[in-house]
GUTI-132531 format. One record per residue (C-alpha): residue number from 1; residue in one letter; chain; z negated, x, y negated. Coordinates in Angstrom, 2 decimals. Each point is the difference from the previous one (the first is absolute). Example, Ala and Ser with C-alpha at 12.3 -4.5 7.8 and 13.67 -1.06 7.14 Angstrom:
residues 2
[r 1 "A" "A" [-7.80 12.30 4.50]],
[r 2 "S" "A" [0.66 1.37 -3.44]],
END
This chain:
residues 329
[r 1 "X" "A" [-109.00 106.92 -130.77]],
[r 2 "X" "A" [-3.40 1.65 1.34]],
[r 3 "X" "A" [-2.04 2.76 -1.73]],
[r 4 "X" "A" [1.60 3.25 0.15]],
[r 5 "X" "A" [-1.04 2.42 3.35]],
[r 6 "X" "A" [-2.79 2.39 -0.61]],
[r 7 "X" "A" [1.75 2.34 2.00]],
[r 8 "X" "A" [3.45 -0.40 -0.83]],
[r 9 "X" "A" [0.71 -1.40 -3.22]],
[r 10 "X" "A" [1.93 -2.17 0.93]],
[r 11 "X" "A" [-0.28 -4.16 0.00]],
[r 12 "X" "A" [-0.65 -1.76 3.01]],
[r 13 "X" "A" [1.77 -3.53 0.30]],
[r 14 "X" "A" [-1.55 -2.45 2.15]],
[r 15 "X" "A" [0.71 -0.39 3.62]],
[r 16 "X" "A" [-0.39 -3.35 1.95]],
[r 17 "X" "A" [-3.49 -0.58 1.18]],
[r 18 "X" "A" [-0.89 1.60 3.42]],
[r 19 "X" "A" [2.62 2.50 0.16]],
[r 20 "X" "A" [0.86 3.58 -0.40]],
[r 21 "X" "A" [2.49 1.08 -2.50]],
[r 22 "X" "A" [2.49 2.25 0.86]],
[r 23 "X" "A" [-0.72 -0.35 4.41]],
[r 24 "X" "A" [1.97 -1.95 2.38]],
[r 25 "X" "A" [-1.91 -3.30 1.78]],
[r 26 "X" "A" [0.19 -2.34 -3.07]],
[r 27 "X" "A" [1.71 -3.73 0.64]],
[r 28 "X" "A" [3.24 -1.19 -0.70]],
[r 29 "X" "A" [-0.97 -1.76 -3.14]],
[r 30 "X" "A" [-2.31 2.62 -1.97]],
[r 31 "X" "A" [2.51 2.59 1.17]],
[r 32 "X" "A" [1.56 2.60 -2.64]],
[r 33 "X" "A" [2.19 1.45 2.90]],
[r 34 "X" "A" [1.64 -0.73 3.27]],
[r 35 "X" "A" [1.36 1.33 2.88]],
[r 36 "X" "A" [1.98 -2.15 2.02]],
[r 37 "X" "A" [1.85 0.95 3.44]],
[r 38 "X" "A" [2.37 -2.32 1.85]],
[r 39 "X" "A" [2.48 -0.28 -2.95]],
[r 40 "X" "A" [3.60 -0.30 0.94]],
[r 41 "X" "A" [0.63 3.01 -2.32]],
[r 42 "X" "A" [-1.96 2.12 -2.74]],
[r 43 "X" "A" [-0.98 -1.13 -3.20]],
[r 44 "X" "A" [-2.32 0.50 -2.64]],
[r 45 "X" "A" [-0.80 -2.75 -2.73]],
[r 46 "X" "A" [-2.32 -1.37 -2.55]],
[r 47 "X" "A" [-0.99 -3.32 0.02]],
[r 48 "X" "A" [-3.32 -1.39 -2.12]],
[r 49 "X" "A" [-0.87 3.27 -0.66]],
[r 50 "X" "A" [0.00 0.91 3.41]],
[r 51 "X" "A" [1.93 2.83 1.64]],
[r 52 "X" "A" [1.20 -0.76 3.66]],
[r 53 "X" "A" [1.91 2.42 2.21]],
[r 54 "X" "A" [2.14 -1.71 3.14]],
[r 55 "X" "A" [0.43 2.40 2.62]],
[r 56 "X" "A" [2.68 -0.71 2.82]],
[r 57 "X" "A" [-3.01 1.25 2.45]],
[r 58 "X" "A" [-1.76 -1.58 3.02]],
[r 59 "X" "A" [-3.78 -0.60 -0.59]],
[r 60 "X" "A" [-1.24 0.41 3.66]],
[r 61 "X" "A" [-3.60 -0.16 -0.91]],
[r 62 "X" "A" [-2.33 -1.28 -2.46]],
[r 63 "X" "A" [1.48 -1.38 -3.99]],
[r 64 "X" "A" [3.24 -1.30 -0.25]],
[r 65 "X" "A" [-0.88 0.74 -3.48]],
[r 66 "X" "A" [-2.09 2.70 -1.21]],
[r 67 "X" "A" [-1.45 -1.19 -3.65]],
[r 68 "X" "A" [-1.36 2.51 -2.58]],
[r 69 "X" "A" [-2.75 -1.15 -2.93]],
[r 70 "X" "A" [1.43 1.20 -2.58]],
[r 71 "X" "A" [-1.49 -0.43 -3.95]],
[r 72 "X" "A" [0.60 -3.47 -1.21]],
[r 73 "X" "A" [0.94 1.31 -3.34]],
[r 74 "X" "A" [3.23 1.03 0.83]],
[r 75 "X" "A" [3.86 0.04 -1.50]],
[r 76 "X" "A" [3.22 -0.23 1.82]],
[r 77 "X" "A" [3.75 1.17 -1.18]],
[r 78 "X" "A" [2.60 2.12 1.21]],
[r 79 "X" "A" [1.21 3.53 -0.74]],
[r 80 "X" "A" [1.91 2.53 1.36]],
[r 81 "X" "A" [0.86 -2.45 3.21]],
[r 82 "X" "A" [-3.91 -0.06 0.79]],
[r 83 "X" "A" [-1.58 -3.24 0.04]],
[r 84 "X" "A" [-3.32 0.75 -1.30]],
[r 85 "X" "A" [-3.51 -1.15 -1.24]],
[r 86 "X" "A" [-1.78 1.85 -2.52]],
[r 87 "X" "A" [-3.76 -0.53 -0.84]],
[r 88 "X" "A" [-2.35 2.04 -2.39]],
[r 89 "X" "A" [0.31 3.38 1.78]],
[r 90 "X" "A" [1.81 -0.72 3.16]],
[r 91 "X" "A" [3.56 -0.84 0.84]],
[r 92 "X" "A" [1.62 -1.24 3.08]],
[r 93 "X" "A" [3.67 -0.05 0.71]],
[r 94 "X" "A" [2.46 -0.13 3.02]],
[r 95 "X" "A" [3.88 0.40 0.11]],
[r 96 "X" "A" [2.68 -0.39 2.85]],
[r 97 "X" "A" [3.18 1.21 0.33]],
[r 98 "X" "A" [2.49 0.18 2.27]],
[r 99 "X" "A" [1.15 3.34 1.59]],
[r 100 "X" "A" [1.92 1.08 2.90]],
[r 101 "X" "A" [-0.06 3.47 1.55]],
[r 102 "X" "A" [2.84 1.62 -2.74]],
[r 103 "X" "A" [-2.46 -1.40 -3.03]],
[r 104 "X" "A" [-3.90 0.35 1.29]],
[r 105 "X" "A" [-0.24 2.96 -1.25]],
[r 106 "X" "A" [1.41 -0.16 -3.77]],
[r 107 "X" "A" [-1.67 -3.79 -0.04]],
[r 108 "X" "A" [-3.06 1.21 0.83]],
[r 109 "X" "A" [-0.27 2.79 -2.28]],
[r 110 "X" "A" [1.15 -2.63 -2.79]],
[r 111 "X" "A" [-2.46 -2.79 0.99]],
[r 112 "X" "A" [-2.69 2.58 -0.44]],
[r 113 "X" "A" [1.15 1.60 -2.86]],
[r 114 "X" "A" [-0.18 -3.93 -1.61]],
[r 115 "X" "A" [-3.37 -0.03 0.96]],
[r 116 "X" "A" [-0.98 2.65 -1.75]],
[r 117 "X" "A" [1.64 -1.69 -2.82]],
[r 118 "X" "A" [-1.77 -2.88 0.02]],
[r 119 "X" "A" [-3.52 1.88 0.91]],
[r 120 "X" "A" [-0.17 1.40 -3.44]],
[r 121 "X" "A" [-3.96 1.17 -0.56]],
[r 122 "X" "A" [-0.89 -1.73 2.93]],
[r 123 "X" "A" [-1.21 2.37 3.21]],
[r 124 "X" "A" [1.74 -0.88 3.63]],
[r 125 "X" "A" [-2.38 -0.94 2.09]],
[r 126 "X" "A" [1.45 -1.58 3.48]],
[r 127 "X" "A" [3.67 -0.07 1.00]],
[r 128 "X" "A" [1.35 -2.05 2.84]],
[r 129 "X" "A" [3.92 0.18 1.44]],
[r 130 "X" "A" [1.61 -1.33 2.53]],
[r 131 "X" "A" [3.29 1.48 0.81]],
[r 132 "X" "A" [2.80 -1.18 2.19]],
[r 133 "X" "A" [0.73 1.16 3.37]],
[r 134 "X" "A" [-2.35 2.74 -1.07]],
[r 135 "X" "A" [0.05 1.97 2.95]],
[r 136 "X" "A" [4.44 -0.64 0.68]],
[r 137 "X" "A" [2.25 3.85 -0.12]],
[r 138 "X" "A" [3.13 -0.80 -1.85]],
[r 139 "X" "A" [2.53 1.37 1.42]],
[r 140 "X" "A" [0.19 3.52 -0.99]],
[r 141 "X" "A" [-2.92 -0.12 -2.43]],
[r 142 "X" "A" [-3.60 0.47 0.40]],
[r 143 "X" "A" [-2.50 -3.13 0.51]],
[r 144 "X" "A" [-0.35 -3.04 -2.51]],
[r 145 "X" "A" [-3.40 1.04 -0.46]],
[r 146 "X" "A" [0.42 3.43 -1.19]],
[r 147 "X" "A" [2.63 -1.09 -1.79]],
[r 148 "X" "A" [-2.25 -2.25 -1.83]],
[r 149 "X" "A" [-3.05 2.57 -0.07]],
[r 150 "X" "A" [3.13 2.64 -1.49]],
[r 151 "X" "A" [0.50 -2.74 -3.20]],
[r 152 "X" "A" [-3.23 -0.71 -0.51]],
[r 153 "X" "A" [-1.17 3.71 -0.37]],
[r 154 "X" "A" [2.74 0.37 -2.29]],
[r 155 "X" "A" [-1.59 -2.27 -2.39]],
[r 156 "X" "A" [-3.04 1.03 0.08]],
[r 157 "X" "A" [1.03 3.37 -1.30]],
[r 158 "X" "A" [2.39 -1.21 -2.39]],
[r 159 "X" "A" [-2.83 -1.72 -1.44]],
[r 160 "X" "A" [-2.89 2.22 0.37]],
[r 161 "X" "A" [1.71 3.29 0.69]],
[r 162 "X" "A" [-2.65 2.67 1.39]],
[r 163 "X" "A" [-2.67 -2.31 -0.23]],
[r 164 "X" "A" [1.79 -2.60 2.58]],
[r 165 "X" "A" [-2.59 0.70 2.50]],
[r 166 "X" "A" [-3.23 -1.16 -2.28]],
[r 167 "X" "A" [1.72 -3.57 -0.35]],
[r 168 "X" "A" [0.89 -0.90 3.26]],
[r 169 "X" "A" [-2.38 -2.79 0.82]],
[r 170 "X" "A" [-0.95 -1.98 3.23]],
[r 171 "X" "A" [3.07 -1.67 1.55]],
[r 172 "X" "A" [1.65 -1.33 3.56]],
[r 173 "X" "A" [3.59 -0.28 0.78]],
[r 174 "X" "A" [1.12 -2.07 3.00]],
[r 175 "X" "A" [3.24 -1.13 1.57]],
[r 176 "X" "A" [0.74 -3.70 -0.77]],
[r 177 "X" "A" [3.14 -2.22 1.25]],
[r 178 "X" "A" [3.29 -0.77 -2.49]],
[r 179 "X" "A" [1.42 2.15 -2.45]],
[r 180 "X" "A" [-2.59 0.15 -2.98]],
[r 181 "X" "A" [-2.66 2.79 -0.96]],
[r 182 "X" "A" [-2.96 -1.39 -1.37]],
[r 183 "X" "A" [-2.03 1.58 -2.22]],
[r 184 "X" "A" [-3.91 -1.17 -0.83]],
[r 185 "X" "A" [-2.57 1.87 -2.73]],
[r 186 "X" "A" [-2.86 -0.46 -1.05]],
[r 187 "X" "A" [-1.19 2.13 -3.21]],
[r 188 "X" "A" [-2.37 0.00 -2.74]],
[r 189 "X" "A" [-1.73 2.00 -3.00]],
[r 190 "X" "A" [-3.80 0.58 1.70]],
[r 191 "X" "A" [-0.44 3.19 1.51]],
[r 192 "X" "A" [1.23 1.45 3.34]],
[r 193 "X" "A" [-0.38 2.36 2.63]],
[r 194 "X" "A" [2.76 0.64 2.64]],
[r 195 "X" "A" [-1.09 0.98 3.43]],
[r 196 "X" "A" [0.62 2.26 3.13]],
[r 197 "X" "A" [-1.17 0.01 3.15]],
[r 198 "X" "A" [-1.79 3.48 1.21]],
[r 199 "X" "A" [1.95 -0.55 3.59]],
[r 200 "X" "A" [3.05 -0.70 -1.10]],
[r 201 "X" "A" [3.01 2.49 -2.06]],
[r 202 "X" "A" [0.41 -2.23 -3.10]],
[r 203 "X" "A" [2.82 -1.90 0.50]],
[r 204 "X" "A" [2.38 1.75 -2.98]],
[r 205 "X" "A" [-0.85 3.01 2.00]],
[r 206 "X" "A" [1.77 -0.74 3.09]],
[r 207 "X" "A" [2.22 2.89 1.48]],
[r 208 "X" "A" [3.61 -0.67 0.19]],
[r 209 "X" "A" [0.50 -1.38 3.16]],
[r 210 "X" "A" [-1.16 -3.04 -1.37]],
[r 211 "X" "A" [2.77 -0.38 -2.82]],
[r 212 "X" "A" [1.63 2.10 -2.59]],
[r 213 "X" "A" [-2.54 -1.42 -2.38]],
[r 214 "X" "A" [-3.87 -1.05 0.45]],
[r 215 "X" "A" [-1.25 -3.13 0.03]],
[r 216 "X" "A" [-1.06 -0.94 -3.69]],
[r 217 "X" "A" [-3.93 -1.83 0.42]],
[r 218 "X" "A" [-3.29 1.42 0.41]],
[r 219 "X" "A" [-2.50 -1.26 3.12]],
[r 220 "X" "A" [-2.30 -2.61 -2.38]],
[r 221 "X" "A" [-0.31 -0.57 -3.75]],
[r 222 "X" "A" [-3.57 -1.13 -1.62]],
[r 223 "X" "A" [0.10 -1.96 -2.87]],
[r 224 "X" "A" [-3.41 -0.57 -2.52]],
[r 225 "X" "A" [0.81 -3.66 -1.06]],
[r 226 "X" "A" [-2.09 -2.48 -1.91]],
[r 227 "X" "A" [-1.08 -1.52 2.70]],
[r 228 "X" "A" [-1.31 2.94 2.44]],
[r 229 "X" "A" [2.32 2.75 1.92]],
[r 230 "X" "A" [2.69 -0.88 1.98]],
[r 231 "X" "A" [1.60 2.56 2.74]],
[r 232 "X" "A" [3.53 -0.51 1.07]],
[r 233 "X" "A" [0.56 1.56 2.89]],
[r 234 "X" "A" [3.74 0.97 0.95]],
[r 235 "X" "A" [1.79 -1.07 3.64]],
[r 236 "X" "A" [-1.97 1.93 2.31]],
[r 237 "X" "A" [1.10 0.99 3.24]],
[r 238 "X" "A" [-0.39 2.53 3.13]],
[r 239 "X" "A" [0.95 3.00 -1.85]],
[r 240 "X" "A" [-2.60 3.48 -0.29]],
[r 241 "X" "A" [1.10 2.54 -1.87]],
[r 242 "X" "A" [3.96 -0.95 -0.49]],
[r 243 "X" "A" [0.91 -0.92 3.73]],
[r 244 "X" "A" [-0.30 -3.33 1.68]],
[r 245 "X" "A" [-2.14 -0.37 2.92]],
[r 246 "X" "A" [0.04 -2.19 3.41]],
[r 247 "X" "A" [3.59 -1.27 -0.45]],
[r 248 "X" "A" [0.73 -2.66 2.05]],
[r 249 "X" "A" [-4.21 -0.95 0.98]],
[r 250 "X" "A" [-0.98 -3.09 -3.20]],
[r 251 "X" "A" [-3.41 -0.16 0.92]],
[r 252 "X" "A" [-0.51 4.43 -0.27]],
[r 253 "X" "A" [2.08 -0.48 -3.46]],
[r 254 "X" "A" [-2.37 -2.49 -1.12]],
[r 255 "X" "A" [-2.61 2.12 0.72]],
[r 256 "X" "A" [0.79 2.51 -2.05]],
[r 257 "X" "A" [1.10 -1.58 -2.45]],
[r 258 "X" "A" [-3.92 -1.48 -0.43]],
[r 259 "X" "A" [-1.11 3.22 -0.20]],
[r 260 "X" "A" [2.77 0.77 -2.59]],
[r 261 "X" "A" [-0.98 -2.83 -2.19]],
[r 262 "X" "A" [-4.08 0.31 0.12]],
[r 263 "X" "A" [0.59 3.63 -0.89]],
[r 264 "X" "A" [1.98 -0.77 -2.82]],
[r 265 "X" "A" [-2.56 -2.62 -0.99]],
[r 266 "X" "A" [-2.61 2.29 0.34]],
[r 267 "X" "A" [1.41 2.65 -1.93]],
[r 268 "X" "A" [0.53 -2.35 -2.90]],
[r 269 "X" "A" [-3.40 -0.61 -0.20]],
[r 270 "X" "A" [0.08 -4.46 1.40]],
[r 271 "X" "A" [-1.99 0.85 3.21]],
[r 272 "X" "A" [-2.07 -2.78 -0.22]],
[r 273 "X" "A" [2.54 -2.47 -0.98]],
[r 274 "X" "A" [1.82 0.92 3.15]],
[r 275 "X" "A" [-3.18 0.31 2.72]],
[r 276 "X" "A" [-2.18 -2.49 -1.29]],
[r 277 "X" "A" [-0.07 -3.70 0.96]],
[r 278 "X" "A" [-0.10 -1.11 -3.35]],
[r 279 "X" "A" [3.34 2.20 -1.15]],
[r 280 "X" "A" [2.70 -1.03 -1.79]],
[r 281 "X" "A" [3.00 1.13 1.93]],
[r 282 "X" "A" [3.44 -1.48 1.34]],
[r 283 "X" "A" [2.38 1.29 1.70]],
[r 284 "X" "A" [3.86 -0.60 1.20]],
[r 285 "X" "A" [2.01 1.09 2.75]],
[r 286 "X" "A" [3.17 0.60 0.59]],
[r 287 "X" "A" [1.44 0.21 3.80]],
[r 288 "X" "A" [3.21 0.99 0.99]],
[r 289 "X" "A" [0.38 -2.12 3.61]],
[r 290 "X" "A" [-1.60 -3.09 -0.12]],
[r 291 "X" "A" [-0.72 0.34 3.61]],
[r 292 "X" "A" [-3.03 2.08 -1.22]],
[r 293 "X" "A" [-1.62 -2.01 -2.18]],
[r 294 "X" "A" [-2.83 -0.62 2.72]],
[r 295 "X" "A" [-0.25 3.84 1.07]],
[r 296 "X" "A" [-0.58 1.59 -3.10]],
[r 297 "X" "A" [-3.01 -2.06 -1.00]],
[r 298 "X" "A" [-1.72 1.22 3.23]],
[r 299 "X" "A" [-1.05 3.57 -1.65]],
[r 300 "X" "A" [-0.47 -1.80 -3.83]],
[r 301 "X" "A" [-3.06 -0.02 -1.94]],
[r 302 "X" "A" [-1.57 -3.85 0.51]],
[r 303 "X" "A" [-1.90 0.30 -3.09]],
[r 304 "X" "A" [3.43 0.52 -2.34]],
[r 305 "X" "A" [1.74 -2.79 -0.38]],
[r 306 "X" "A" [3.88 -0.24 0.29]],
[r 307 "X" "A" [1.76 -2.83 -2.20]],
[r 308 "X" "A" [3.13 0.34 1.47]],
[r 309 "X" "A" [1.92 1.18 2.82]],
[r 310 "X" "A" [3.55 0.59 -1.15]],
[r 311 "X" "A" [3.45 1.11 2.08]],
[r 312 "X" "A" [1.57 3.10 -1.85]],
[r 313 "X" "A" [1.27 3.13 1.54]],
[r 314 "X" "A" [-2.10 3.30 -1.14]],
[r 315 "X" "A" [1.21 2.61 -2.43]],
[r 316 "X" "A" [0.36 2.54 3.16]],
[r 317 "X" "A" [1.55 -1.18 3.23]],
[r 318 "X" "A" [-2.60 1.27 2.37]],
[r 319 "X" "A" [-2.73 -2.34 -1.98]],
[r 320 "X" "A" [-1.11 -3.24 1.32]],
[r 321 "X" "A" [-2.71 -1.28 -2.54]],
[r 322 "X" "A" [-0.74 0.63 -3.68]],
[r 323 "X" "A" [-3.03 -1.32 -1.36]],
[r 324 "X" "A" [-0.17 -0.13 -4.07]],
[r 325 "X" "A" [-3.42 -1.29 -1.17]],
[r 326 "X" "A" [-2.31 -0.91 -3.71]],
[r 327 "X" "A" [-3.62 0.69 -0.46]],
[r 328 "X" "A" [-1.93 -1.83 -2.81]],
[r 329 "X" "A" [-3.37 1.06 -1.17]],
END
């Protein structure tokens, strides 16, 4: 192991030369995590203490695979149904599960409620989910997606009770094919911050014509690790305020949702790493019809680079593009 941080106490374990821990871009082989799309269903495993997540997802642009560099020094088991990998002061894990529209909601609010489980001391710093047909209306129930947003708020205040709101961390939720809910986290025991951004309502604030209960994740979470700070920035899309703009028009909702994301990044304090040329930033899109995968890169910012280009519907129907993204400084 390395020397203790100065700044966080904590020890730093090696990464492989030339990369940059905890930020997508890494290759296959010195990779800690993966993200894979064109699986012929979801699945999350560990494998030579690597963590891979299959998504049933069309990559229409960009990685196949998106690789993370994750610490070398790392352990892998399995608990509470996660697959996970553990280092000194961070954990990863990822769980799937299948659901249909009668159990989304109780699954959900027990695949988070394991999570919290297995975090222990460790702080959440970055969820990802991908939920099927996230945007179908079951007959004579609301939509899959505030079904899933209604379980997932109920854990967080079974496990945090008032103080739900101050642990809700960076996080996207898109629609993925099958019948399996995937859940991704990344956490750790270095300090955080959990961010909003000044144009938009926070997202557990949302008025009630968006769901009986909020959405449970906060706009970008900074993280003081080791090796520098990281910003995780959640799926970002054409939203100010709490209502979604230019439905129906890609290249307006990318637009915004550039402004969306360098005001967020601003706020948090990684300017630089966004607007200069010598940033560390990536970034990954989501697109709901692949027929715009052309369109929407006409209004985005040349300078930030997009790893991926992935088919998922949006968590609201009248979105065409999210846009999730990592700074590194």
């Amino acid at each position: 192991m390395a020397a203790a941080s100065a700044t966080t106490g904590f020890s730093a374990d090696p990464a492989p030369a030339g990369s940059v821990c905890l930020f997508p871009g890494a290759t296959i082989e010195a990779a800690g995590l993966v993200f894979s799309w064109g699986g012929p269903e979801a699945r999350a495993q560990v494998a030579d203490r690597r963590l891979e997540v299959i998504l049933p997802a069309a990559c229409l642009q960009g990685l196949e695979a998106e690789a993370w560099t994750l610490p070398t020094a790392r352990e892998a088991h399995e608990e509470e149904g996660f697959a996970l990998l553990r280092g000194d002061g961070w954990m990863l894990g990822a769980a799937v599960v299948p659901v249909d529209e009668v159990t989304l909601e109780e699954r959900t609010r027990d695949l988070y409620a394991r999570m919290f489980k297995v975090l222990g001391p460790h702080q959440l710093y970055r969820c990802w989910n991908w939920v099927p047909a996230i945007n179908a209306i079951p007959e004579g129930m609301i939509e899959r997606y505030r079904l899933f947003s209604r379980g997932r708020s109920e854990a967080f205040n079974a496990a945090f009770s008032d103080e739900a709101e101050a642990h809700m961390p960076a996080a996207s939720a898109v629609g993925v094919a099958g019948d399996r809910l995937v859940l991704v986290f990344l956490a750790g025991k270095w300090p955080c911050h959990y961010w909003e951004n000044p144009e938009q309502t926070p997202a557990f604030h949302y008025p009630a014509q968006y769901g009986p209960r909020a959405p449970s994740f906060s706009r970008a979470t900074s993280v003081e690790t080791p090796w520098g700070r990281r910003l995780f920035i959640s799926g970002t899309a054409s939203i100010k305020g709490s209502e979604s703009l230019f439905e129906g028009d890609v290249e307006r909702q990318a637009w915004v949702t550039a402004q969306n994301l360098e005001l967020i990044t601003h706020t948090a304090g990684f300017g630089p790493a966004l607007m200069s040329p010598e940033g560390r930033r990536a970034f990954r899109c989501y697109l709901r019809l692949p027929a715009d995968t052309e369109r929407w890169s006409r209004r985005w910012p040349r300078i930030w680079p997009v790893l991926t280009v992935s088919q998922a519907d949006i968590c609201r129907a009248d979105l065409a593009v999210e846009i999730e993204g990592t700074l590194a400084e």
